[in-house]
Structure formats: C-alpha cells, structure tokens
MARKE-248662 format. One record per atom (N, C-alpha, C): residue in three letters; atom name; residue number from 1; x, y, z. Coordinates in nm, 3 decimals, padded with zeros to 5 digits. Layout:
   r  a   k      px      py      pz
 ALA CA NUM       X       Y       Z
...
//
This chain:
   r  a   k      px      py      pz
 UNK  N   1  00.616 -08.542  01.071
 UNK CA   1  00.583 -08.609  00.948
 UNK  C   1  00.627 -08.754  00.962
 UNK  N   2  00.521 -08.865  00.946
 UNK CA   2  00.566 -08.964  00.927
 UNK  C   2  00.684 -09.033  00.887
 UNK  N   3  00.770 -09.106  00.901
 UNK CA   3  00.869 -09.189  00.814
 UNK  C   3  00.773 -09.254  00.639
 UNK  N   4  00.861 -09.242  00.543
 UNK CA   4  00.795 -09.287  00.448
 UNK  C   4  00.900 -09.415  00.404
 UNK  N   5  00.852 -09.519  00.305
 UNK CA   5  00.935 -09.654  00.295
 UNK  C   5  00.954 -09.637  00.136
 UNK  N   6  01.078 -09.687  00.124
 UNK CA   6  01.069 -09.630 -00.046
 UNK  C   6  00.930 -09.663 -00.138
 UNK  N   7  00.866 -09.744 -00.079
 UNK CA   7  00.791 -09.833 -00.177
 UNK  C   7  00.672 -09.716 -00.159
 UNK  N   8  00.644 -09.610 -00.094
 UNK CA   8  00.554 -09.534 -00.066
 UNK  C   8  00.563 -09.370 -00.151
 UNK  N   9  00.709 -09.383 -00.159
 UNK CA   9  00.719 -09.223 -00.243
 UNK  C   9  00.655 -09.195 -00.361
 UNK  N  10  00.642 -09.337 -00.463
 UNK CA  10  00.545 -09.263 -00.580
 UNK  C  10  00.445 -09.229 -00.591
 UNK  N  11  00.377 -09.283 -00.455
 UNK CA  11  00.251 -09.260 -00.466
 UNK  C  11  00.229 -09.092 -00.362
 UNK  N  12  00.333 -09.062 -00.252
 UNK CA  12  00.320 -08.944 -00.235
 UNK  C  12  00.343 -08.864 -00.320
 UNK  N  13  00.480 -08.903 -00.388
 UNK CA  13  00.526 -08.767 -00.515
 UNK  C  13  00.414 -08.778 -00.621
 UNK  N  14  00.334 -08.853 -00.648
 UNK CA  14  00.177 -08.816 -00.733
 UNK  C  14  00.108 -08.757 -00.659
 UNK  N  15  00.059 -08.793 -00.543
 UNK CA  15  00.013 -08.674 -00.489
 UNK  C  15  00.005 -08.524 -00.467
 UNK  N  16  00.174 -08.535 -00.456
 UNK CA  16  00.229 -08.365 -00.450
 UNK  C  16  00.212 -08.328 -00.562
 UNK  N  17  00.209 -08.391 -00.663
 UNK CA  17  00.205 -08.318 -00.801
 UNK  C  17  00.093 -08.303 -00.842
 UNK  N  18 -00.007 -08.349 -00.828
 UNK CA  18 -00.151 -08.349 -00.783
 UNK  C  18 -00.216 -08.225 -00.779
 UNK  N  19 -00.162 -08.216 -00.608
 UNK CA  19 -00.204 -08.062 -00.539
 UNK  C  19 -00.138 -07.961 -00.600
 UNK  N  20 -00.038 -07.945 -00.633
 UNK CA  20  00.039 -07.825 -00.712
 UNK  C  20 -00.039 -07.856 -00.892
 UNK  N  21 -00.063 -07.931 -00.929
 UNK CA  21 -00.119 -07.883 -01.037
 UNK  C  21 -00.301 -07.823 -01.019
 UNK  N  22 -00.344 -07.903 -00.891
 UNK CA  22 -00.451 -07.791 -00.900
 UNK  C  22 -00.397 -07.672 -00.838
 UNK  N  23 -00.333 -07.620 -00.730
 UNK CA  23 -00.297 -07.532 -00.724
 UNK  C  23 -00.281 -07.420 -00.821
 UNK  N  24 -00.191 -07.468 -00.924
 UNK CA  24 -00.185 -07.344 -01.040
 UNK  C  24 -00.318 -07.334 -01.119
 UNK  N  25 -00.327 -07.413 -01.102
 UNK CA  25 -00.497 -07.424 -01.204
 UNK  C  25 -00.620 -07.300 -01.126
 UNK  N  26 -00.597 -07.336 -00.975
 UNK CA  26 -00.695 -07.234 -00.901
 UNK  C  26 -00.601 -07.117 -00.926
 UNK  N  27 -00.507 -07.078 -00.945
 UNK CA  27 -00.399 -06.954 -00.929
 UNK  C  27 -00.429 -06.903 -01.059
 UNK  N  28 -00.446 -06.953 -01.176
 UNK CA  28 -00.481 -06.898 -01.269
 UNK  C  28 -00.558 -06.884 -01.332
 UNK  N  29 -00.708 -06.939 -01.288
 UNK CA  29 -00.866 -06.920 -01.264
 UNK  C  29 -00.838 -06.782 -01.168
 UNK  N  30 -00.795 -06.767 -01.075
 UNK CA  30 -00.811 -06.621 -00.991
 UNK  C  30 -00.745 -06.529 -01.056
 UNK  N  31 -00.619 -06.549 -01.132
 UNK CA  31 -00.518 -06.424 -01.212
 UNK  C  31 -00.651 -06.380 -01.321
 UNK  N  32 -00.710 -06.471 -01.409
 UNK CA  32 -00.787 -06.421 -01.464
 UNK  C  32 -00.937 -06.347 -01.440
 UNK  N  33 -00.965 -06.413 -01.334
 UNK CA  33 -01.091 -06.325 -01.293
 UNK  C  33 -01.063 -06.170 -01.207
 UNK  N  34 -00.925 -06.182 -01.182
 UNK CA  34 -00.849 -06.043 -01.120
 UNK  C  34 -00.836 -05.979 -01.233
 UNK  N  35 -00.790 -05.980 -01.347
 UNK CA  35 -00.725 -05.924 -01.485
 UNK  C  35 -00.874 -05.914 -01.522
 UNK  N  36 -00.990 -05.936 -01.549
 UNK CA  36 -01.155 -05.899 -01.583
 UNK  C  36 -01.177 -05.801 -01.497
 UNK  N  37 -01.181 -05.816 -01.336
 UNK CA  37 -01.222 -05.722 -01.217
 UNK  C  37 -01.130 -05.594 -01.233
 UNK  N  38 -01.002 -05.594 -01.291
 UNK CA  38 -00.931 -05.475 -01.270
 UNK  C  38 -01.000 -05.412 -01.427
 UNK  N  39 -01.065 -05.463 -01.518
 UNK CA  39 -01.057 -05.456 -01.667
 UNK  C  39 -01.189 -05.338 -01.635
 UNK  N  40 -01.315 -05.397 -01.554
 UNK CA  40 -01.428 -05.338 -01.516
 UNK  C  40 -01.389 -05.221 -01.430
 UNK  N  41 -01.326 -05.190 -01.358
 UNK CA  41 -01.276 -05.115 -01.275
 UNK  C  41 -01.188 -05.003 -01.344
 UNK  N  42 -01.157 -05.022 -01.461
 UNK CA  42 -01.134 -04.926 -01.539
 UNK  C  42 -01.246 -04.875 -01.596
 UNK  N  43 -01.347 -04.986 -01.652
 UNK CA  43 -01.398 -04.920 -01.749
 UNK  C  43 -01.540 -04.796 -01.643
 UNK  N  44 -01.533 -04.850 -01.556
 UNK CA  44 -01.598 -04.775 -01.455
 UNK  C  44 -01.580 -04.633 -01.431
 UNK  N  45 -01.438 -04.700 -01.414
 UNK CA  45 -01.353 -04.525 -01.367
 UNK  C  45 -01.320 -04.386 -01.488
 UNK  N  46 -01.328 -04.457 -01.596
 UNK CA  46 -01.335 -04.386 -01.714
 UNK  C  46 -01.503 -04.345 -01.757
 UNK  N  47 -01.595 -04.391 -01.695
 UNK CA  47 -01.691 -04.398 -01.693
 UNK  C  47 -01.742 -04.243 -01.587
 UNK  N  48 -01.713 -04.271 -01.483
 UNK CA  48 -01.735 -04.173 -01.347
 UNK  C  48 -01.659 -04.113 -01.401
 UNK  N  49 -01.537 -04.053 -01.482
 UNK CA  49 -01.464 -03.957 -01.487
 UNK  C  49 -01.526 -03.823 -01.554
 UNK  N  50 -01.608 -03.896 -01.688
 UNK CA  50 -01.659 -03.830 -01.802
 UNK  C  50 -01.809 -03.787 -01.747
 UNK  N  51 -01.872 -03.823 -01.620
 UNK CA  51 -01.973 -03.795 -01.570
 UNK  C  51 -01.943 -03.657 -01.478
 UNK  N  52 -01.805 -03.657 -01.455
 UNK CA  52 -01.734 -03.507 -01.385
 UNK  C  52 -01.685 -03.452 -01.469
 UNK  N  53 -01.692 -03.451 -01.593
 UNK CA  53 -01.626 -03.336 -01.685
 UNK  C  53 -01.760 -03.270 -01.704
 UNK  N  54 -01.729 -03.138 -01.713
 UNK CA  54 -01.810 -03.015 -01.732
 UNK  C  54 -01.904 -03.057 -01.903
 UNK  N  55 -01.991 -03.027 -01.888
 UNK CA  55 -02.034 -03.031 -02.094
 UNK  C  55 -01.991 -02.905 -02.134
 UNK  N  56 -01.962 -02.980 -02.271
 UNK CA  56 -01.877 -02.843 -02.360
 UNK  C  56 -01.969 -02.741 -02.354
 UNK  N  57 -01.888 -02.642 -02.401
 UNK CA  57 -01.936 -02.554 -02.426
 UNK  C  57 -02.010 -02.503 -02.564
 UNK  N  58 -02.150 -02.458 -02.587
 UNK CA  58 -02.191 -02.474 -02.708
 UNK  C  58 -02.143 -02.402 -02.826
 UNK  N  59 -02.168 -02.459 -02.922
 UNK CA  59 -02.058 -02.358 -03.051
 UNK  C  59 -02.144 -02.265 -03.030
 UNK  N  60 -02.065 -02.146 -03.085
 UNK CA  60 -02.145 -01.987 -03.107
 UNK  C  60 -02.228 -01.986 -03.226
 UNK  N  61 -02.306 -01.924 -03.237
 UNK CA  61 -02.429 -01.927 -03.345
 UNK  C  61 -02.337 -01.831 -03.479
 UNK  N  62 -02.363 -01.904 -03.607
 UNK CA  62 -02.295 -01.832 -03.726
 UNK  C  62 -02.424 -01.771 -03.739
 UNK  N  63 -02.364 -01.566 -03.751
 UNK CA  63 -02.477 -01.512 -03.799
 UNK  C  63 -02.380 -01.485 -03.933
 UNK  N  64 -02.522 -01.455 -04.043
 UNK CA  64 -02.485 -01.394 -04.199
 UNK  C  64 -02.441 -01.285 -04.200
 UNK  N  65 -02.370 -01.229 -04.225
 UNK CA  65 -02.300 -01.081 -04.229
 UNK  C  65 -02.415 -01.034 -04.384
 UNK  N  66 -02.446 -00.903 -04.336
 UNK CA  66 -02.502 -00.847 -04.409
 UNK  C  66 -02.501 -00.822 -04.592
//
C-alpha cells in the first residue's frame, strides 16, 4: 500500500466511507430479496404439502330413520 501524506487522508477516508456505505446498501438489497425468496419457499412448501395430504374423507350420508 502506498505511503499516504496527511493532506491525502480525507479524501481516502471519504472514499472508504463511500464503499462501505454502498456496501451495506447492496447487503441489505440482498437480506431483503433473501427474506422474499425464503417467504416464497414457504409458501411453496405449504403448497406441495397439501397436494400430499390424502382428501378427506366424505361425510356419511344422513339417512331419515323411519
């Protein structure tokens, strides 16, 4: 890494702060499109679950007692 001269640090330390604020910005554009993808992935799986449950069974027919 280069030597830096004092007269040069504010403009690196804006920089660094720069990249770390897009950083979190992309980090939490992806947390949220992960937290949607896991959201679908439920609703999927609750989906395929109820496609493997058996269908009920039908009620019994009320006959009139005589």
């Amino acid at each position: 890494m280069p030597k830096m001269n004092r007269s040069d640090a504010p403009q690196q330390g804006q920089e660094l702060i720069s990249r770390a604020l897009e950083l979190a910005r992309d980090a939490e554009r992806h947390a949220i499109l992960s937290a949607s993808l896991a959201s679908q992935a439920d609703r999927l799986l609750v989906a395929g679950l109820r496609l493997l449950d058996p269908p009920p069974a039908p009620a019994p027919e009320a006959r009139p007692h005589p």
